[in-house]
C-alpha positions as CSV (number, residue, x, y, z in Angstrom):
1,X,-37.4,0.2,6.6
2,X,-34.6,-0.4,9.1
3,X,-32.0,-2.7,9.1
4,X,-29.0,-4.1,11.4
5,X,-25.5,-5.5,10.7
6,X,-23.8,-8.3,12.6
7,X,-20.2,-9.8,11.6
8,X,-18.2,-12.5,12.2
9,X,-14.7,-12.8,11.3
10,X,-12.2,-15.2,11.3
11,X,-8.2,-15.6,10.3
12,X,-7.5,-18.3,8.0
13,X,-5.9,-20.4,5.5
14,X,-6.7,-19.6,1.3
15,X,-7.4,-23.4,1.5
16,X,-10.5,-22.5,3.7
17,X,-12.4,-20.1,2.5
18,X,-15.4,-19.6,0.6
19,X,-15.0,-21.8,-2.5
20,X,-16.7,-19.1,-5.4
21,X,-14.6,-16.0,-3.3
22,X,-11.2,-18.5,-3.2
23,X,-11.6,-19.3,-7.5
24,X,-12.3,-15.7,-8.1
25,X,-9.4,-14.5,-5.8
26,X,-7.1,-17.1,-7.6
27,X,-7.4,-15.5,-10.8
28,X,-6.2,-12.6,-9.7
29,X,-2.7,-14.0,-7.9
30,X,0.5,-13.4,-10.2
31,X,2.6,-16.8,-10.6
32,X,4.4,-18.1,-7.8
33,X,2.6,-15.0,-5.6
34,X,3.0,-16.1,-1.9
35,X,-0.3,-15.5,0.6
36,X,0.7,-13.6,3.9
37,X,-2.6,-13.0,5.2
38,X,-6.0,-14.0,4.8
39,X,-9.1,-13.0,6.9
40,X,-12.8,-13.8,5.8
41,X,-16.0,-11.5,7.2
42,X,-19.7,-12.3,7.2
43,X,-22.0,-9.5,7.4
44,X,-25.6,-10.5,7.9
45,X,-28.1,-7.5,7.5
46,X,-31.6,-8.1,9.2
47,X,-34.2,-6.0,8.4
48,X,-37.6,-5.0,9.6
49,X,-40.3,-2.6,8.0
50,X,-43.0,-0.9,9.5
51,X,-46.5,-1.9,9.2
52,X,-47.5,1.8,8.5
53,X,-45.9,1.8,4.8
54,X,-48.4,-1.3,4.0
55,X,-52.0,-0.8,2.4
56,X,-54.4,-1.6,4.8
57,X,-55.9,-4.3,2.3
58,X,-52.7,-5.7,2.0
59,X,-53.2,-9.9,3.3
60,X,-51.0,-12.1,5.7
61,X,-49.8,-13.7,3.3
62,X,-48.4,-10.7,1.4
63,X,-47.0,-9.5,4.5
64,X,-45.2,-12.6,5.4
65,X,-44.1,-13.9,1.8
66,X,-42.2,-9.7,1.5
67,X,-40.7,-10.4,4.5
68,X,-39.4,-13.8,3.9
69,X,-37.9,-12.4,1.0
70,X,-36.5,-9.6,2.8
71,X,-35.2,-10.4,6.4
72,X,-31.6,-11.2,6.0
73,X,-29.5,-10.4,3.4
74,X,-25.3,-11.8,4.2
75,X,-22.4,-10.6,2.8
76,X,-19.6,-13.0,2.5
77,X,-15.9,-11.2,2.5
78,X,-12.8,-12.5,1.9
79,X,-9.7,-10.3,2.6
80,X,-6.0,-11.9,1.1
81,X,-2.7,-10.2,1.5
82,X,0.3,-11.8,-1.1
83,X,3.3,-10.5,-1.5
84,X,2.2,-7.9,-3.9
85,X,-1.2,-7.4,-3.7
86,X,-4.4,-6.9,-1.3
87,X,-7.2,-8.7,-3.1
88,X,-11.0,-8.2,-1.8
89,X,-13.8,-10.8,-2.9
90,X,-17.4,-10.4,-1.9
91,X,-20.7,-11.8,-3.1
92,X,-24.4,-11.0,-1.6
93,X,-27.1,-13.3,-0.7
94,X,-30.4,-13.4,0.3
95,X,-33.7,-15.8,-1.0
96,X,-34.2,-13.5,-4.0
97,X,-31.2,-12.7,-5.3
98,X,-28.5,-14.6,-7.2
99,X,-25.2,-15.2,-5.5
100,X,-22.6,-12.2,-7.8
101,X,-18.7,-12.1,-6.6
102,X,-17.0,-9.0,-7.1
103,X,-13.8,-8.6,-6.7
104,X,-11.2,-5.5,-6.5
105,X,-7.6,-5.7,-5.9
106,X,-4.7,-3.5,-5.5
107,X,-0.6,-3.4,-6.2
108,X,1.4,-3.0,-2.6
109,X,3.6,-0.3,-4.9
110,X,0.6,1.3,-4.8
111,X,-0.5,2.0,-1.3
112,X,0.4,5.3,0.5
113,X,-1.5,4.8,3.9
114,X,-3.0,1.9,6.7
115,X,-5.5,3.2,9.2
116,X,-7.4,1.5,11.5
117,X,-9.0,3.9,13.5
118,X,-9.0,2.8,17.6
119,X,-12.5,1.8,19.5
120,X,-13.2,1.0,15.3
121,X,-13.6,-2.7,12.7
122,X,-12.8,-1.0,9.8
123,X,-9.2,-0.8,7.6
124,X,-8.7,1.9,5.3
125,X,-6.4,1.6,3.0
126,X,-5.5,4.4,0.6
127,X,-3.9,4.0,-2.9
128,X,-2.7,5.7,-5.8
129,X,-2.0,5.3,-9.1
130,X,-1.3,6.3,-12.8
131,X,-5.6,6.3,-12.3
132,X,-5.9,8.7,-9.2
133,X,-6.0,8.2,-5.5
134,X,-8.6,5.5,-4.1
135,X,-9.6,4.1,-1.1
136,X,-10.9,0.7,0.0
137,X,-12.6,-0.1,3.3
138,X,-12.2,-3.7,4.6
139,X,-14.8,-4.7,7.7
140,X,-14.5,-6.9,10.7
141,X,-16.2,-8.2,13.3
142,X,-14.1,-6.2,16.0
143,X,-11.2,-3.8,16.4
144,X,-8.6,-6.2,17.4
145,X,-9.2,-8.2,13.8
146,X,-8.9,-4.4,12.1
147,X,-5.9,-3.7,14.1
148,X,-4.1,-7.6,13.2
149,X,-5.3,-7.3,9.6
150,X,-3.5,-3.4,9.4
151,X,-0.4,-4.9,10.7
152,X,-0.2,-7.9,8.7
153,X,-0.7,-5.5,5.5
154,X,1.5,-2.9,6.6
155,X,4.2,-5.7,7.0
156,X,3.3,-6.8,3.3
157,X,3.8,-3.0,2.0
158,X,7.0,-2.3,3.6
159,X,8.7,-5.5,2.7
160,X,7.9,-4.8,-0.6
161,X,8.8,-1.0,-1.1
162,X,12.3,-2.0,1.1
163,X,13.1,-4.5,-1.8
164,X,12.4,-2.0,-4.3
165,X,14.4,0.2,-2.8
166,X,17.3,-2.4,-2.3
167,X,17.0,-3.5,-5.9
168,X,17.0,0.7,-7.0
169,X,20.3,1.0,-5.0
170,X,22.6,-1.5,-7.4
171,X,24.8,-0.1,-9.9
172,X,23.8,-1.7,-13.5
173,X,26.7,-2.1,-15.6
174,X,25.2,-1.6,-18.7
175,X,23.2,1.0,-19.9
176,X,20.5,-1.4,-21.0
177,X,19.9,-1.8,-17.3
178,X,20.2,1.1,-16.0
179,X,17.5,2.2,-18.5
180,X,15.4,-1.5,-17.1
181,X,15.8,-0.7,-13.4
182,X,15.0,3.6,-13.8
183,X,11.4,2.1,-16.3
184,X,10.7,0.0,-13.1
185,X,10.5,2.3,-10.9
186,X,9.0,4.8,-12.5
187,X,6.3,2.5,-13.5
188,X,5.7,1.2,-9.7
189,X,5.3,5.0,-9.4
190,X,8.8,5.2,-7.5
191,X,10.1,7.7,-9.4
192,X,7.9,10.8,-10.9
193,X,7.8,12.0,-14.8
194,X,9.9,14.5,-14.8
195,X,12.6,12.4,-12.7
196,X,12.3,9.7,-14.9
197,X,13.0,11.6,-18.0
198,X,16.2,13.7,-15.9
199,X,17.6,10.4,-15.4
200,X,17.1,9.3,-18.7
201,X,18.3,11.5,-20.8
202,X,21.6,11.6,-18.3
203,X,21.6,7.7,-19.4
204,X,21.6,8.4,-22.7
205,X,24.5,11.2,-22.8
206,X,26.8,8.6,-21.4
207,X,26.3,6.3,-24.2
């Protein structure tokens, strides 16, 4: 069996994407989480199988009801950039299967590197996290929609990360926040163990 892949993409408004992608996406947005990007990919998959693999006793009918069944399968993605997270929603389709939307997301804290390789349609983005290191792969119809989605997220991580650091550079008053700002960061990963617990216990002492 051999198959192709074709894609169309498209920049556009939350408000006009797929509706089952846009529900599941929206129950992954935090409150009052502001959409900076949102890009939506089809990937239709034709396939075609050679006559060779088919008993010779096999009918017409057999042969053309398998390949009804068979000859395109599309992928519907949706790609959203907020102010803290990259969400992904997909779902399958094809005559015999039932429609299934998966969907994966990922904290901006979290990210560590863009790429979107030149002469290429695909974004890599690399994460990490208390869980390990992970990498997602977002697909596009050409290069020039990998390249404007990379910026757009790029845009999205550094905001983010500067603000942290902005916020990281005050002077608490009270210990209490001291303690509230140093637990932030080290749980958006700013901040290692052993740093956190440095700064801690050099918290505590002054008390």
């Amino acid at each position: 069996m051999s198959f192709r892949s074709r894609y169309q993409t498209r920049e556009c408004s939350f408000a006009e994407t797929r509706p089952d992608l846009k529900s599941a996406i929206r129950q992954h947005l935090e409150e009052d989480d502001q959409i900076r990007a949102c890009y939506e990919t089809i990937k239709e998959e034709s396939f075609w199988i050679d006559v060779d693999v088919f008993d010779p006793v096999a009918t017409l009918n057999e042969l053309l009801d398998y390949l009804s069944n068979l000859a395109k399968v599309k992928t519907y993605m949706t790609y959203v950039v907020t102010q803290n997270r990259l969400i992904l929603a997909a779902t399958s389709q094809n005559k015999r299967m039932s429609p299934n939307v998966n969907v994966h997301w990922t904290s901006l804290h979290d990210v560590v590197s863009i790429s979107a390789y030149r002469k290429a349609d695909r974004c890599y983005v690399v994460s990490a996290s208390g869980h390990g290191e992970s990498s997602t792969q977002c697909m596009f119809a050409s290069e020039e929609y990998a390249h404007r989605f990379s910026v757009a997220l790029s845009q999205a991580v550094d905001s983010i990360k500067s603000t942290s650091v902005s916020t990281s550079s005050k002077s608490p008053s009270s210990t209490e926040d001291r303690l509230q700002v140093l637990t932030k960061l080290h749980k958006d990963g700013l901040v290692s163990d052993a740093e956190f617990q440095q700064k801690r216990s050099e918290i505590l002492k002054e008390l």
